[in-house]
C-alpha positions as CSV (number, residue, x, y, z in Angstrom):
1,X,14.2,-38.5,-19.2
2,X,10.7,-38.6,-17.9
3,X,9.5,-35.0,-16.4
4,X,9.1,-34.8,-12.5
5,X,6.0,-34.8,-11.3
6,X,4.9,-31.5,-9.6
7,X,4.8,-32.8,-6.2
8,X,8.2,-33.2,-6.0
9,X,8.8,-29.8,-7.3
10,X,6.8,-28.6,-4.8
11,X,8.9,-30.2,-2.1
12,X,12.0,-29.2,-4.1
13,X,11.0,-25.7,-3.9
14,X,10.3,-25.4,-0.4
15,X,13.4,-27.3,1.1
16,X,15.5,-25.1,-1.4
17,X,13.9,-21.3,-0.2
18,X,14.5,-23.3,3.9
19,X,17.5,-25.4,3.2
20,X,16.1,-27.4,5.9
21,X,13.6,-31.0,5.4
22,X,12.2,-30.1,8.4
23,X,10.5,-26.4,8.1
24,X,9.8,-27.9,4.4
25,X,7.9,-30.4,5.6
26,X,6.0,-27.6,8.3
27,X,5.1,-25.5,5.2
28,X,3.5,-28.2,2.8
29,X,2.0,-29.5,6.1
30,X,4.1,-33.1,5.6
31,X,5.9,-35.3,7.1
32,X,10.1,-34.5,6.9
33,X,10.4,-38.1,5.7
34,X,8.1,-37.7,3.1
35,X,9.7,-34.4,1.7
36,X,13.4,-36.1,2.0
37,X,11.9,-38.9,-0.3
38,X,10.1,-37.1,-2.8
39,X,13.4,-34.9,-3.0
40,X,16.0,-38.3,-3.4
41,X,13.7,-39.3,-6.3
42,X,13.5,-36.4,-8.0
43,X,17.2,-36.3,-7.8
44,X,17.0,-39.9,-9.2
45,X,14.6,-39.3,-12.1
46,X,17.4,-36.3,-12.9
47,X,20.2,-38.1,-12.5
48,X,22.3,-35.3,-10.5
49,X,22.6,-34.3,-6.6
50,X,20.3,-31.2,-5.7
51,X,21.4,-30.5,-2.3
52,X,24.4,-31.6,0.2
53,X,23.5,-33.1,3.4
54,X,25.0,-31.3,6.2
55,X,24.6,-31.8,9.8
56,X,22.5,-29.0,10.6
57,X,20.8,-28.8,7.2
58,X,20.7,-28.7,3.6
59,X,23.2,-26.9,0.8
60,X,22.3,-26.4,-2.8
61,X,24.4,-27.6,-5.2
62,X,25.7,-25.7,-8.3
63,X,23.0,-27.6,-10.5
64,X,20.6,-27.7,-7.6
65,X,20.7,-23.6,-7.8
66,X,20.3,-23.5,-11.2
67,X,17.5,-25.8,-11.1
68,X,15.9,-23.8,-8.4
69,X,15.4,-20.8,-10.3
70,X,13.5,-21.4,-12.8
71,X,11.4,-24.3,-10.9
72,X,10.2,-21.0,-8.2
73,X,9.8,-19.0,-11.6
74,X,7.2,-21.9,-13.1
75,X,5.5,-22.6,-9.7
76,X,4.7,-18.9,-9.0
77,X,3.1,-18.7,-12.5
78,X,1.1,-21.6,-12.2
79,X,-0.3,-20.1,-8.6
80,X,-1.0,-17.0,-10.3
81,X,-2.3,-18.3,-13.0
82,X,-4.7,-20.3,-10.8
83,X,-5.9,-17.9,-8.7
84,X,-6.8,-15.4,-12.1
85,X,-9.0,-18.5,-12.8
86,X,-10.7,-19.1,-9.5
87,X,-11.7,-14.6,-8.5
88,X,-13.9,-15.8,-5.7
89,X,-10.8,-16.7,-3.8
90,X,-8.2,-13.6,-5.4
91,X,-6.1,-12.0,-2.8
92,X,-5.9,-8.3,-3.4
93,X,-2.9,-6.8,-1.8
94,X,-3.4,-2.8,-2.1
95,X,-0.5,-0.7,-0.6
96,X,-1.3,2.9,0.7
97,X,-0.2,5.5,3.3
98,X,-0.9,5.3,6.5
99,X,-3.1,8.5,7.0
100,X,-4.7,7.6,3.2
101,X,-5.5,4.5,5.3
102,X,-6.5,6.0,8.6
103,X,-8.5,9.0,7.6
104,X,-10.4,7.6,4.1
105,X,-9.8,3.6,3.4
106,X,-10.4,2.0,6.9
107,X,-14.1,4.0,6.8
108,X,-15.1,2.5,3.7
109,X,-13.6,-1.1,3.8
110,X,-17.1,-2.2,5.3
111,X,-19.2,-1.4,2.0
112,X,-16.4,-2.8,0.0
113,X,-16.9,-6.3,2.0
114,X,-20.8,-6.0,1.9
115,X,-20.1,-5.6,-2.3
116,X,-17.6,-7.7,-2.6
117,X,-17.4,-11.1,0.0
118,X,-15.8,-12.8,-2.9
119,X,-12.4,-10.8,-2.4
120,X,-10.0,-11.1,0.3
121,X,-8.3,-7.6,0.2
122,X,-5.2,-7.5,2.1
123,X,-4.5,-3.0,3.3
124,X,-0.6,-2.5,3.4
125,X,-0.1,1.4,5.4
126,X,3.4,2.4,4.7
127,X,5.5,5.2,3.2
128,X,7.7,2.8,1.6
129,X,7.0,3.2,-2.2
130,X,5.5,-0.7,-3.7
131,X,8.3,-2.5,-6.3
132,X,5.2,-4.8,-7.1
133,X,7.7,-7.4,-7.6
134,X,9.0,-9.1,-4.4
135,X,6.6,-7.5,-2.0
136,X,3.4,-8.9,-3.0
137,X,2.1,-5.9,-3.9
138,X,-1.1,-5.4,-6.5
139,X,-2.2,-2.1,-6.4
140,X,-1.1,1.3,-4.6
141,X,-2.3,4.1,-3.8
142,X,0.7,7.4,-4.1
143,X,0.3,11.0,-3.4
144,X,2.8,13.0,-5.5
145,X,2.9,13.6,-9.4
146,X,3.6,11.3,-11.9
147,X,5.6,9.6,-13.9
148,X,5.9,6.9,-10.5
149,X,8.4,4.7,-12.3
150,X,9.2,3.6,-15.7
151,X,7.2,0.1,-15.6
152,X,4.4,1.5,-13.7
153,X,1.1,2.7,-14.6
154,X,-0.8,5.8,-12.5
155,X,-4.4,7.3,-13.0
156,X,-5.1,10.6,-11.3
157,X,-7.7,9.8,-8.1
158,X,-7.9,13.2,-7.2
159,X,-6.0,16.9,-6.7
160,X,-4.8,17.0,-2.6
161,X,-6.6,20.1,-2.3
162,X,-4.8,21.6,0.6
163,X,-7.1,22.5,3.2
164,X,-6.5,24.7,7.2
165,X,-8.4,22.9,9.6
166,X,-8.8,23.5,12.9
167,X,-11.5,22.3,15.4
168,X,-15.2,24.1,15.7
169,X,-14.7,25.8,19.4
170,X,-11.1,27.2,18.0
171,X,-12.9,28.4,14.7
172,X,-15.3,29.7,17.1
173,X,-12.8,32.0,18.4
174,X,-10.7,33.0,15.4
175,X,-11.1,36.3,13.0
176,X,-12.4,36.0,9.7
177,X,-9.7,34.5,7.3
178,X,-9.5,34.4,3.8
179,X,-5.8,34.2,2.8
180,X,-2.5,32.7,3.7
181,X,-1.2,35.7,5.8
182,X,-4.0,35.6,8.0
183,X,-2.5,32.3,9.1
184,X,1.0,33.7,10.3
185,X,0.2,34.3,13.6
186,X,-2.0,31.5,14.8
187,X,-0.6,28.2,16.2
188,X,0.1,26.0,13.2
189,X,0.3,22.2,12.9
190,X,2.0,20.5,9.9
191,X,3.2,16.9,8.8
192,X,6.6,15.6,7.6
193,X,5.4,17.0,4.2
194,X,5.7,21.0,5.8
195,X,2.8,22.4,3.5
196,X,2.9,25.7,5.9
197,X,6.6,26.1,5.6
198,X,6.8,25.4,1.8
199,X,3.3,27.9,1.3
200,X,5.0,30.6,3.4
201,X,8.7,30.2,1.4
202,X,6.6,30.4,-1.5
203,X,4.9,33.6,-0.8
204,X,7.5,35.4,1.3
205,X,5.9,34.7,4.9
206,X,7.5,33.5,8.0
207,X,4.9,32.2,11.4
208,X,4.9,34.6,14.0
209,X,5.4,30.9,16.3
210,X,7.1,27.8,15.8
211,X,5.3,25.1,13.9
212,X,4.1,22.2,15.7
213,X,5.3,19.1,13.6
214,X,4.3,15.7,13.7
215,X,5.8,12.8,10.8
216,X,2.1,11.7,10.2
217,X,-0.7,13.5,8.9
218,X,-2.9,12.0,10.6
219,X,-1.4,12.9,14.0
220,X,-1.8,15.8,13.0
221,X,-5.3,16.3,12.1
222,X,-6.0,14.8,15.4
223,X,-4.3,17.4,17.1
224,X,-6.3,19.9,15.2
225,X,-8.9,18.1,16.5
226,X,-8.4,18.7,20.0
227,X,-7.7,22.2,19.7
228,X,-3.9,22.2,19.5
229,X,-4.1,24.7,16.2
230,X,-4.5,25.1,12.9
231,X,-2.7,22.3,10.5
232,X,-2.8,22.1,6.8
233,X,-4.0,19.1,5.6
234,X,-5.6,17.5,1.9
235,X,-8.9,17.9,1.6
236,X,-9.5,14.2,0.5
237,X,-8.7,13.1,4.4
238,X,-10.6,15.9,6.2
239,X,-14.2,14.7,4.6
240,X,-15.0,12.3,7.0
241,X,-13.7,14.3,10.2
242,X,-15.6,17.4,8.6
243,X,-18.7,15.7,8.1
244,X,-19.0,14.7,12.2
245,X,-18.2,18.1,13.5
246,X,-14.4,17.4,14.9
247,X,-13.1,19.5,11.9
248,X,-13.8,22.7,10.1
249,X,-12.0,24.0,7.0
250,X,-11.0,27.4,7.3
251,X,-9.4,28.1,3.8
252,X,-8.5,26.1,0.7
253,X,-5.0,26.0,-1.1
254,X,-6.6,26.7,-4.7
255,X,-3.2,27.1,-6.4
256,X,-3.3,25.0,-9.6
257,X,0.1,23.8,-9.3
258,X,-0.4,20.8,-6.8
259,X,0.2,17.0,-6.7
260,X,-2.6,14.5,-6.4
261,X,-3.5,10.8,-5.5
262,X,-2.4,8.6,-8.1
263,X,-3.9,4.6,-8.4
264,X,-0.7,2.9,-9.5
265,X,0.1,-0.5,-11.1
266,X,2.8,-2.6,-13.4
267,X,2.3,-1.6,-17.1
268,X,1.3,-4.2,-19.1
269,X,0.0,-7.0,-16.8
270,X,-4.0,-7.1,-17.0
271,X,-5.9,-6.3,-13.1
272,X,-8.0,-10.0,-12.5
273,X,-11.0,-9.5,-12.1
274,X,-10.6,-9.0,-9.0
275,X,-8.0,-6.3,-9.1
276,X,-10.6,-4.6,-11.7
277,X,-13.4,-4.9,-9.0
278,X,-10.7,-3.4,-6.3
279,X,-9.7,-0.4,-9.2
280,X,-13.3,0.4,-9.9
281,X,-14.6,0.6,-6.6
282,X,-11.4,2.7,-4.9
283,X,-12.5,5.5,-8.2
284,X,-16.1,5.6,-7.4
285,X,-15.4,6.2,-3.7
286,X,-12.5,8.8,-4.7
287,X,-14.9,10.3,-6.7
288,X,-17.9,10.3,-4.1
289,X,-15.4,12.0,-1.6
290,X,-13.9,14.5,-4.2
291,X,-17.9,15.7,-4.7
292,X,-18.4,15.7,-1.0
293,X,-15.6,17.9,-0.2
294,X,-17.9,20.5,-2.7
């Protein structure tokens, strides 16, 4: 039996992920007859049926699924093994929150393009944790405290650093402060991670007022921004807001006991160069940021 040639794997591959010739034939930018062809003599050269033609589309056989499997298998490592040899045209698919994104990535991406023009680097904002299997996923960005996951590699970025910030004409107005009870009894602004709640639990303290809550940190730095209160934020995403004047840091959180950014990755699978280019530039900005915050 002489071995398929890979363009009819190709089509294979994509009319068995559509069951349809047609949307096949849109992907690989063909021609449905062309894909129904290559797909009959691949069948031929095998000597078994792959699919069942049914009036509104296509049906894998038993064989035809067990073919499929490992055929998407092969293809997807001869793309990935393609693209490792070709960096300048590597996607980079990095997965992190979206106030990690809002507040610290989307500010720097600009130097990243000006450094690097040779890698397309794709931002994914979501609280969902990556799997780095099915979702496309490269790198990611977590804040918590490792392990992440069995198969998964994590290097610290840097501590959260809790930080109270509130904007400079409420600063302007507040008494001195210098520890967490001085807080109770000023407006107080918190995320879906409830730093004030869990710091107060901690150390015995209730708010004189009810918390204002938002489910992203960002939203609610922002309303510390505009004069809404005081929130509770990590110090990493209040350097760029600190630096133009819409926030001041009132006190820092300098408990040791406190979770961090992690870089996260598969164990065992080497970054591209690419993804090394990506790595090394996200801890030299982390770092820069981590000394700006003093």
């Amino acid at each position: 039996m002489r071995l398929p040639n890979l363009n009819a794997l190709k089509m294979f591959d994509a009319a068995a992920r559509h069951l349809n010739f047609r949307l096949a034939a849109e992907e690989l930018n063909l021609t449905q007859g062309a894909v129904a062809q290559q797909v009959r003599g691949l069948e031929a050269d095998l000597g078994l049926q792959l699919f069942t033609r049914q009036p509104r589309g296509l049906a894998l056989t038993r064989a035809g699924r067990d073919y499929h499997t490992p055929i998407r298998r092969a293809l997807a490592t001869i793309e990935e093994a393609t693209r490792s040899l070709r960096p300048e045209n590597t996607r980079i698919t990095l997965s992190v929150t979206p106030a990690l994104a809002a507040k610290w990535l989307v500010p720097r991406l600009g130097s990243f393009a000006a450094s690097h023009p040779e890698i397309d680097l794709q931002i994914v904002a979501t609280e969902g944790l990556a799997d780095f299997r099915g979702d496309g996923v490269d790198l990611a960005i977590r804040q918590g405290r490792a392990p992440f996951g069995r198969d998964l590699e994590s290097t610290l970025l840097a501590t959260v650093d809790l930080c109270a910030i509130c904007s400079p004409d409420r600063a302007a107005d507040l008494p001195p402060v210098d520890k967490l009870q001085d807080f109770t009894g000023h407006p107080l602004i918190q995320d879906s991670h409830a730093h004030w709640e869990n710091l107060f639990a901690e150390s015995g303290l209730k708010p004189r007022h009810r918390i204002l809550k938002f489910n992203q940190t960002a939203l609610a730095m922002d309303a510390a921004a505009n004069g809404q209160g005081v929130a509770m934020a990590p110090g990493l995403l209040t350097v760029d807001d600190v630096a133009r004047g819409r926030l001041v840091v009132l006190w820092r959180d300098t408990s040791p006991d406190q979770s961090g950014y992690h870089l996260v990755h598969p164990a065992g699978k080497k970054p591209t160069p690419a993804g090394r280019a990506v790595i090394d530039w996200i801890k030299a900005e982390m770092a820069r940021s981590s000394a700006d915050q003093g």
